[in-house]
C-alpha positions as CSV (number, residue, x, y, z in Angstrom):
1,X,152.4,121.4,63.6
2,X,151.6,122.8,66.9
3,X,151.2,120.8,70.0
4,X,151.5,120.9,73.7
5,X,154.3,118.6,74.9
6,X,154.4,117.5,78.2
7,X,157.5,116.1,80.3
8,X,156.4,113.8,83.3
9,X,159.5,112.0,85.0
10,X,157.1,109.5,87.8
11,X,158.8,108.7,91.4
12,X,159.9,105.5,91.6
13,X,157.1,104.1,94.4
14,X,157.2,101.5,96.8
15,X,155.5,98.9,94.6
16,X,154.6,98.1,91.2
17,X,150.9,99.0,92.4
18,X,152.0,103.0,93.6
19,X,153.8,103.4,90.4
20,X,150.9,102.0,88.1
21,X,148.4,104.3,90.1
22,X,150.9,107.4,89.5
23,X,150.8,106.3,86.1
24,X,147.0,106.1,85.8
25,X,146.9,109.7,87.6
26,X,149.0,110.9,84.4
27,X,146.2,110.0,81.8
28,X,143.5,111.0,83.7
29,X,145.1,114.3,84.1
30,X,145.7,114.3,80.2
31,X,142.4,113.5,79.8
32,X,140.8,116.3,81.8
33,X,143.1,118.6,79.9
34,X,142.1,117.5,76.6
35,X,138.3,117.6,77.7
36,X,138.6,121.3,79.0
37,X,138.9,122.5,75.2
38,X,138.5,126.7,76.3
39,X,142.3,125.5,77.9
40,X,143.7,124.0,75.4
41,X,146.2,126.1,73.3
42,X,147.2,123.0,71.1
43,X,144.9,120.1,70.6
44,X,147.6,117.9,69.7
45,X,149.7,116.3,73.0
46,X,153.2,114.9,73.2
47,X,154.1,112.9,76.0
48,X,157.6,112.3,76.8
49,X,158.3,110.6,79.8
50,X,160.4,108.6,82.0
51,X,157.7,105.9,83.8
52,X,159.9,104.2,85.9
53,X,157.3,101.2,85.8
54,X,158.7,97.6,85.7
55,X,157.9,95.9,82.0
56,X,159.0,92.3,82.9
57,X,155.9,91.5,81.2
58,X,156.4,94.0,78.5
59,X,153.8,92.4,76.1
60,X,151.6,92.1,78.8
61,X,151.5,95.8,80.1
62,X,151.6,97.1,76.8
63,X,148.6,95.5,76.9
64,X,146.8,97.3,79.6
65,X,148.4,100.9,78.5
66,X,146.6,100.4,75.4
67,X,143.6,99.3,76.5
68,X,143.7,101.7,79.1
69,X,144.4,104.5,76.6
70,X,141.5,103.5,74.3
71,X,139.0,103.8,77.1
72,X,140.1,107.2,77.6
73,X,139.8,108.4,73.8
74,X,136.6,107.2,73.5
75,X,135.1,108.2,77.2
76,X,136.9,111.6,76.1
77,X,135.1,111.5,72.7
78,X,131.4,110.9,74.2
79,X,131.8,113.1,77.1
80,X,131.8,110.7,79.9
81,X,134.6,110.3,82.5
């Protein structure tokens, strides 16, 4: 299996708020790369990745990561951004 791995390591911001956005930032990113398919060597993606977010509430941003990442599957599917 081919695939294009990618190693983020996010700076520990400020707030829980700078970090999540940072985070955020990373999928769009992925996103746009995944969309641009003339760029893509691999369409498979591995991310490995130290997030430095806070998961007090691990259930609870697992959560939103999820949610978050099926909104960008299927806006990435259709098209849309």
């Amino acid at each position: 299996m081919e695939f294009l791995g990618v190693n983020a390591h996010t700076l520990f911001g400020k707030s829980e708020t700078e970090r999540t956005r940072e985070f955020n930032a990373l999928l769009d990113w992925l996103v746009k790369r995944a969309k641009a398919r003339d760029r893509m060597y691999y369409k498979n993606m591995i991310v490995m990745a130290d997030l430095n977010m806070q998961f007090d509430t691990a259930s609870n941003k697992f959560s939103d990561i999820v949610k978050r990442l099926i909104e960008l599957e299927s806006n990435l599917l259709t098209g849309t951004s």
